[in-house]
Short mmCIF file of the C-alpha atoms (twelve columns), coordinates in Angstrom:
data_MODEL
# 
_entry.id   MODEL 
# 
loop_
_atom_site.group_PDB 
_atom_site.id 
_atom_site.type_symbol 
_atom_site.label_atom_id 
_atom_site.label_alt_id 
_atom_site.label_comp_id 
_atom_site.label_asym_id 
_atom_site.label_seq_id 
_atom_site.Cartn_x 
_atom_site.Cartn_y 
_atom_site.Cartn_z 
_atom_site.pdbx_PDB_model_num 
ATOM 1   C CA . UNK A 1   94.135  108.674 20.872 1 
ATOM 2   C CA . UNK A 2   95.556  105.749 19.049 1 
ATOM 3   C CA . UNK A 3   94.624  101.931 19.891 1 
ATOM 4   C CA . UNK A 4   98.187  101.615 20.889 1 
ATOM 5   C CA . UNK A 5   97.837  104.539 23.322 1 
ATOM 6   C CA . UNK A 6   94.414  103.472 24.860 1 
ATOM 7   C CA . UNK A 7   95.988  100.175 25.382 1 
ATOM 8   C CA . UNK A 8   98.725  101.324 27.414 1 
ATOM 9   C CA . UNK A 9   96.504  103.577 29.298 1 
ATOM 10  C CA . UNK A 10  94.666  99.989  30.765 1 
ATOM 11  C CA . UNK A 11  97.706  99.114  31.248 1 
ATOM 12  C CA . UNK A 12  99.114  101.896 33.269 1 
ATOM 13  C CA . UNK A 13  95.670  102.104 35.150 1 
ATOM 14  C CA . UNK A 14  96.141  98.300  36.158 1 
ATOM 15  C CA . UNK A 15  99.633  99.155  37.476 1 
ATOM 16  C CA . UNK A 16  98.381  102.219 39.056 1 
ATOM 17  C CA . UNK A 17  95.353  100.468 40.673 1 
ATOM 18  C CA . UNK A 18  97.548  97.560  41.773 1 
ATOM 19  C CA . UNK A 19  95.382  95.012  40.318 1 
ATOM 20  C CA . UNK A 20  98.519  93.077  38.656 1 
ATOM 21  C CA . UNK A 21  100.598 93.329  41.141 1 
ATOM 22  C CA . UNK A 22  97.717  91.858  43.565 1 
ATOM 23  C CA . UNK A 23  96.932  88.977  41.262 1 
ATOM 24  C CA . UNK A 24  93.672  90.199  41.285 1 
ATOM 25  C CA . UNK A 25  91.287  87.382  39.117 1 
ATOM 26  C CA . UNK A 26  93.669  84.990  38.759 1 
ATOM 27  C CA . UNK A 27  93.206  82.009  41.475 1 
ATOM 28  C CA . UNK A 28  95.799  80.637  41.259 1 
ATOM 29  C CA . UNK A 29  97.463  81.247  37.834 1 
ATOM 30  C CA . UNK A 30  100.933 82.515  37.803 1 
ATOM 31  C CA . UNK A 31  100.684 85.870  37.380 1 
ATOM 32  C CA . UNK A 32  102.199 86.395  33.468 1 
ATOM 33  C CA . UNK A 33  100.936 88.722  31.143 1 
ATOM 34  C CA . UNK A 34  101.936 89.533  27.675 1 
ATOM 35  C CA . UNK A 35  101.231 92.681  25.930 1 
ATOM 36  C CA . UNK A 36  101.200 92.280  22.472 1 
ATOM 37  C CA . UNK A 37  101.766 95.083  20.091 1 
ATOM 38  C CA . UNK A 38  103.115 95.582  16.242 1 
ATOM 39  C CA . UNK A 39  106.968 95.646  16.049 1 
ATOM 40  C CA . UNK A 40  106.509 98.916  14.077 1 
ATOM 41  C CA . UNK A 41  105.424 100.585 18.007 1 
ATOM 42  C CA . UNK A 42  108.656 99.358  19.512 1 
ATOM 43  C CA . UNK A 43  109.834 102.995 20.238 1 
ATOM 44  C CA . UNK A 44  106.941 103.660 22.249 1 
ATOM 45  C CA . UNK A 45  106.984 101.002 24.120 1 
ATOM 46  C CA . UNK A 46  109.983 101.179 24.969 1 
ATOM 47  C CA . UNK A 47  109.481 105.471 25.563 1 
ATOM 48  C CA . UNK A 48  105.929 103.209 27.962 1 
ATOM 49  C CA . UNK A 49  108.252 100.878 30.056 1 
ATOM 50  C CA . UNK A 50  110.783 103.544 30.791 1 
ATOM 51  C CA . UNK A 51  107.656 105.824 31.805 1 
ATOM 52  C CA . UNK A 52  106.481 102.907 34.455 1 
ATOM 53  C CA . UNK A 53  109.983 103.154 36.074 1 
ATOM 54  C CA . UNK A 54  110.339 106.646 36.370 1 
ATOM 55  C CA . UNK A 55  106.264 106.766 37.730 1 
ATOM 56  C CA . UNK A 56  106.790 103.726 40.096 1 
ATOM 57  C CA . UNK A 57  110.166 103.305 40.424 1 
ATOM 58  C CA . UNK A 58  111.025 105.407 43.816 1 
ATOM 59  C CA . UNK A 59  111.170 104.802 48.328 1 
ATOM 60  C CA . UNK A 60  107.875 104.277 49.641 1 
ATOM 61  C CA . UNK A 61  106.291 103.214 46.071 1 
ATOM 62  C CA . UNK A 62  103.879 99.770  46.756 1 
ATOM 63  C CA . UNK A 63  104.695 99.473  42.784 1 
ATOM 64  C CA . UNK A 64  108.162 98.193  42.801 1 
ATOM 65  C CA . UNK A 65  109.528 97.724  39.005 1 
ATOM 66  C CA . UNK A 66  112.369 96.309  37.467 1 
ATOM 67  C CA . UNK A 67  112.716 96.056  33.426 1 
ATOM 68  C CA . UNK A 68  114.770 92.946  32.536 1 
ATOM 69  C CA . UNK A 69  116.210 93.542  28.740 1 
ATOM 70  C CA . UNK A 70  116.212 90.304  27.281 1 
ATOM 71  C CA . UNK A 71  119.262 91.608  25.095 1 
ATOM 72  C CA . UNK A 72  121.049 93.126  27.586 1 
ATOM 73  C CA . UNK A 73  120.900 89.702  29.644 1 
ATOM 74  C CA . UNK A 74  122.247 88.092  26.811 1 
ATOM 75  C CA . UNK A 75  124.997 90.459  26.621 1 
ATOM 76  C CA . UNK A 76  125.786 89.871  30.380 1 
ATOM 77  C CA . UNK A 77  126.001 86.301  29.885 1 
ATOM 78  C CA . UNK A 78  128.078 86.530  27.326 1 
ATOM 79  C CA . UNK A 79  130.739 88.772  29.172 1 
ATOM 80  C CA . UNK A 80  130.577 86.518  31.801 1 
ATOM 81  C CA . UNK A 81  131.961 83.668  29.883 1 
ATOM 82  C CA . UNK A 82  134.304 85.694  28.331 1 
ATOM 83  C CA . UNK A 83  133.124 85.789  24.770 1 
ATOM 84  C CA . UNK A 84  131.872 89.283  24.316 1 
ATOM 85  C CA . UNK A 85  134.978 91.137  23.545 1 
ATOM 86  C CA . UNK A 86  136.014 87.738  20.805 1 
ATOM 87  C CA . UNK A 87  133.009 87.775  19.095 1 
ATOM 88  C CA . UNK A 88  134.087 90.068  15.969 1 
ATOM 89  C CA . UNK A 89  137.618 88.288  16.125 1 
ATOM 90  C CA . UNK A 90  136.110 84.820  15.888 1 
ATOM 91  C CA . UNK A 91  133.345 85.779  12.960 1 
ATOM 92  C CA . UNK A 92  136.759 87.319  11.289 1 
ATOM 93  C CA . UNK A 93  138.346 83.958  11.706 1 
ATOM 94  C CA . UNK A 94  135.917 81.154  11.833 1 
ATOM 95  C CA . UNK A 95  132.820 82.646  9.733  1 
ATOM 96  C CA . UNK A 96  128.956 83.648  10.636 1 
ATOM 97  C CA . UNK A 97  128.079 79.948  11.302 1 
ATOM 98  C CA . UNK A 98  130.363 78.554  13.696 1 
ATOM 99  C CA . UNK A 99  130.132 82.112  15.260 1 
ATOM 100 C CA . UNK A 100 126.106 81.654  15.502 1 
ATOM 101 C CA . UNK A 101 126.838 78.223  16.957 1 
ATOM 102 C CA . UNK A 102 129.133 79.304  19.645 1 
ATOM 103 C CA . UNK A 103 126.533 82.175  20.743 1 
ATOM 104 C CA . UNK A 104 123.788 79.540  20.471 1 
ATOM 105 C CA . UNK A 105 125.697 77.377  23.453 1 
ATOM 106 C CA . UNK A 106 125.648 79.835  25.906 1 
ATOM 107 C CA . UNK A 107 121.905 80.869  24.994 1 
ATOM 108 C CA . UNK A 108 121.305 78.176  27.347 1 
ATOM 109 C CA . UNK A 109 117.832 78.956  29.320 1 
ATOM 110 C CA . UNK A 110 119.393 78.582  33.035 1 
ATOM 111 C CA . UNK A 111 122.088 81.208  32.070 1 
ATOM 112 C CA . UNK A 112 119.005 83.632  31.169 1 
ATOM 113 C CA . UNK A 113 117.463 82.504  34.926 1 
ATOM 114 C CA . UNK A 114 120.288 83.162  36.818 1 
ATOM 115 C CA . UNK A 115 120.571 86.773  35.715 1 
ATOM 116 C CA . UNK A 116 117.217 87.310  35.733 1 
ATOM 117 C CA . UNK A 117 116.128 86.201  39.146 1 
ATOM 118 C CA . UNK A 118 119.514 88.469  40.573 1 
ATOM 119 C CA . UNK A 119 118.125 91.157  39.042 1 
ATOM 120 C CA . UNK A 120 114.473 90.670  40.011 1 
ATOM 121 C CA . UNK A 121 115.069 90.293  43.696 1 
ATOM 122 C CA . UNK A 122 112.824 92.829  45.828 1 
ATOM 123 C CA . UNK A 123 110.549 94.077  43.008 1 
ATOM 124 C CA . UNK A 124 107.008 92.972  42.405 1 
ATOM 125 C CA . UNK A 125 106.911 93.682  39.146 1 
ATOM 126 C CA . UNK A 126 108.799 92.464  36.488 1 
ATOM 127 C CA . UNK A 127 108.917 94.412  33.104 1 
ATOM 128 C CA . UNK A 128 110.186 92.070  30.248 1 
ATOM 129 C CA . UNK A 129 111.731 93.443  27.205 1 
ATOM 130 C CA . UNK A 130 114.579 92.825  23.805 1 
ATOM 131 C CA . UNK A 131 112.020 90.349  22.724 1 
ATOM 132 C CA . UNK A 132 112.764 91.167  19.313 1 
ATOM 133 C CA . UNK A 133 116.475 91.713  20.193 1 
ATOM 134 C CA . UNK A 134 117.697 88.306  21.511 1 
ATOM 135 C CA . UNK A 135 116.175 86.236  19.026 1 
ATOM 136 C CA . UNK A 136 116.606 83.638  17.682 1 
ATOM 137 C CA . UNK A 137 118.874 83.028  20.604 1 
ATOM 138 C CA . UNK A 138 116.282 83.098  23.480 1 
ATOM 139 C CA . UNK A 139 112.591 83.239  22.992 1 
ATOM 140 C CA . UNK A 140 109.568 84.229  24.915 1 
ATOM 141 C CA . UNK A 141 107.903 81.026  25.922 1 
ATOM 142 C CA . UNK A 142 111.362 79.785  27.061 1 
ATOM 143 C CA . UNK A 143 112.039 82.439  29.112 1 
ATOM 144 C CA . UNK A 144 108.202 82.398  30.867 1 
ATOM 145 C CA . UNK A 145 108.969 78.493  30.853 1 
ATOM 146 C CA . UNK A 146 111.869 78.615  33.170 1 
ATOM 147 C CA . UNK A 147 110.814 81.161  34.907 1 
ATOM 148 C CA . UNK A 148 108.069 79.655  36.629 1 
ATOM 149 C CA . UNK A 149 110.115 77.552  38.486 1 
ATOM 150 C CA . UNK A 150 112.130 79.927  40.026 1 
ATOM 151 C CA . UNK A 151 109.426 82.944  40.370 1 
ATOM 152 C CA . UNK A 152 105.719 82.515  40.455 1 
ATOM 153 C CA . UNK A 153 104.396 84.967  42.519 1 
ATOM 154 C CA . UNK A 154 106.132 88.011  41.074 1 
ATOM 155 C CA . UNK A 155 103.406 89.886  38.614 1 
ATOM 156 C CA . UNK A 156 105.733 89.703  35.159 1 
ATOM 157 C CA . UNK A 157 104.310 91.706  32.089 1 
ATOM 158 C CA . UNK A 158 106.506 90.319  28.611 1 
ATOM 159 C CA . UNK A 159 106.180 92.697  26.034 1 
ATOM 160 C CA . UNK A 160 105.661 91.270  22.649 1 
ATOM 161 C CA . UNK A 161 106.555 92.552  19.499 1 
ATOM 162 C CA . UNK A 162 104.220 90.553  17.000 1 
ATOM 163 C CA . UNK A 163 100.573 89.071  17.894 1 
ATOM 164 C CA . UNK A 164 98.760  86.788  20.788 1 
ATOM 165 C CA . UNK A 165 96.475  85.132  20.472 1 
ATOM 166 C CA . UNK A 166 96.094  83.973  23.910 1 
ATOM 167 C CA . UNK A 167 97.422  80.646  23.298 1 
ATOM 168 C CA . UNK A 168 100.562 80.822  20.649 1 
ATOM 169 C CA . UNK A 169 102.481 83.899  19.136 1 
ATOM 170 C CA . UNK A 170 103.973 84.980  15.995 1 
ATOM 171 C CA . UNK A 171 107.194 86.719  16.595 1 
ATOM 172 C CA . UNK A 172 107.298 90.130  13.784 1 
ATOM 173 C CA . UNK A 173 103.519 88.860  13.045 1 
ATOM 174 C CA . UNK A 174 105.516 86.932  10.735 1 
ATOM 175 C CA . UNK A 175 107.336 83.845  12.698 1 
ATOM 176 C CA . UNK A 176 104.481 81.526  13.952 1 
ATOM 177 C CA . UNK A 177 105.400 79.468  17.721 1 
ATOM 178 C CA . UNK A 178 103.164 76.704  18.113 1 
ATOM 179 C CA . UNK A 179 104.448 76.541  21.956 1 
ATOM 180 C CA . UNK A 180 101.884 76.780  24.722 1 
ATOM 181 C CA . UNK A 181 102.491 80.515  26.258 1 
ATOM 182 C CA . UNK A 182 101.667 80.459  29.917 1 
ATOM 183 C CA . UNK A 183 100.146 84.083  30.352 1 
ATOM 184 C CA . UNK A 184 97.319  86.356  30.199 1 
ATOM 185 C CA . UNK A 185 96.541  89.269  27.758 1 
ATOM 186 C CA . UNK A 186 96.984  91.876  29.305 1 
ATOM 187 C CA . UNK A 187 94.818  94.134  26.759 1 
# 
């Protein structure tokens, strides 16, 4: 069994066992973890999260999940203000810049909350993913950030594709964050 694997195993066993949806050894921390792994492992995390919803994801389960895409949030916001379907027309017509620019507006972080906290509604465990996907429009500390203020109870894993160091991330293992990350290791 691979590091990767016996990591997710704790994982799944702390799901299983309830202890991060109880905030078990936490006071009174906001229950955020990260789960850092190398970018590289993406498929299988991604193969990990969508075992976790089909495991816990049914009536009767304490284990309530939801997976919030960071990408596909994105992608919702920007159908809602009608830019999705212009976005090829306007890099045609106005070039990569101005195009970056004009998806960089609506990356604001209360557009990412809104969706998110619709979607998160009734679950008591959040599953964050598209890490990798949404940047550099949205990134992780933002998100956690923001969050905080509008959900602090609701256990929230963020999977990371680069390092933790408990403390600060690198994005890839490759783009260093000095911002303060407000979660736990996970494993």
């Amino acid at each position: 069994m691979s590091e990767l694997d016996k990591r997710l195993q704790m994982v799944y066993e702390k799901i299983k066992s309830k202890e991060i949806i109880s905030r078990k050894g936490l006071g009174n921390e906001i229950p955020y973890y990260i789960f850092d792994y190398d970018p590289h492992d993406e498929l299988k995390i991604r193969d990990f999260v969508k075992l976790i919803m089909k495991n816990f994801s049914y009536i009767g389960s304490e284990i309530n999940p939801v997976e919030i895409d960071l990408y596909e949030v994105f992608l919702e916001i920007l159908k809602e203000k009608n830019i999705f379907d212009v976005i090829e027309e306007y890099e045609k017509n106005m070039g990569k810049d101005k195009m970056f620019r004009a998806l960089e507006s609506v990356s604001k972080p209360e557009n990412f909350i809104n969706i998110i906290t619709k979607q998160v509604e009734g679950h008591n465990l959040i599953l964050i993913t598209g890490v990798g996907k949404v940047w550099p429009f949205m990134r992780a500390h933002i998100i956690l950030n923001n969050l905080k203020n509008h959900i602090d109870k609701t256990a929230t894993i963020l999977f990371f594709p680069g390092t933790f160091s408990g403390t600060s991330v690198k994005l890839f293992s490759i783009f260093e964050d000095k911002n303060y990350y407000r979660g736990f290791k996970i494993s």
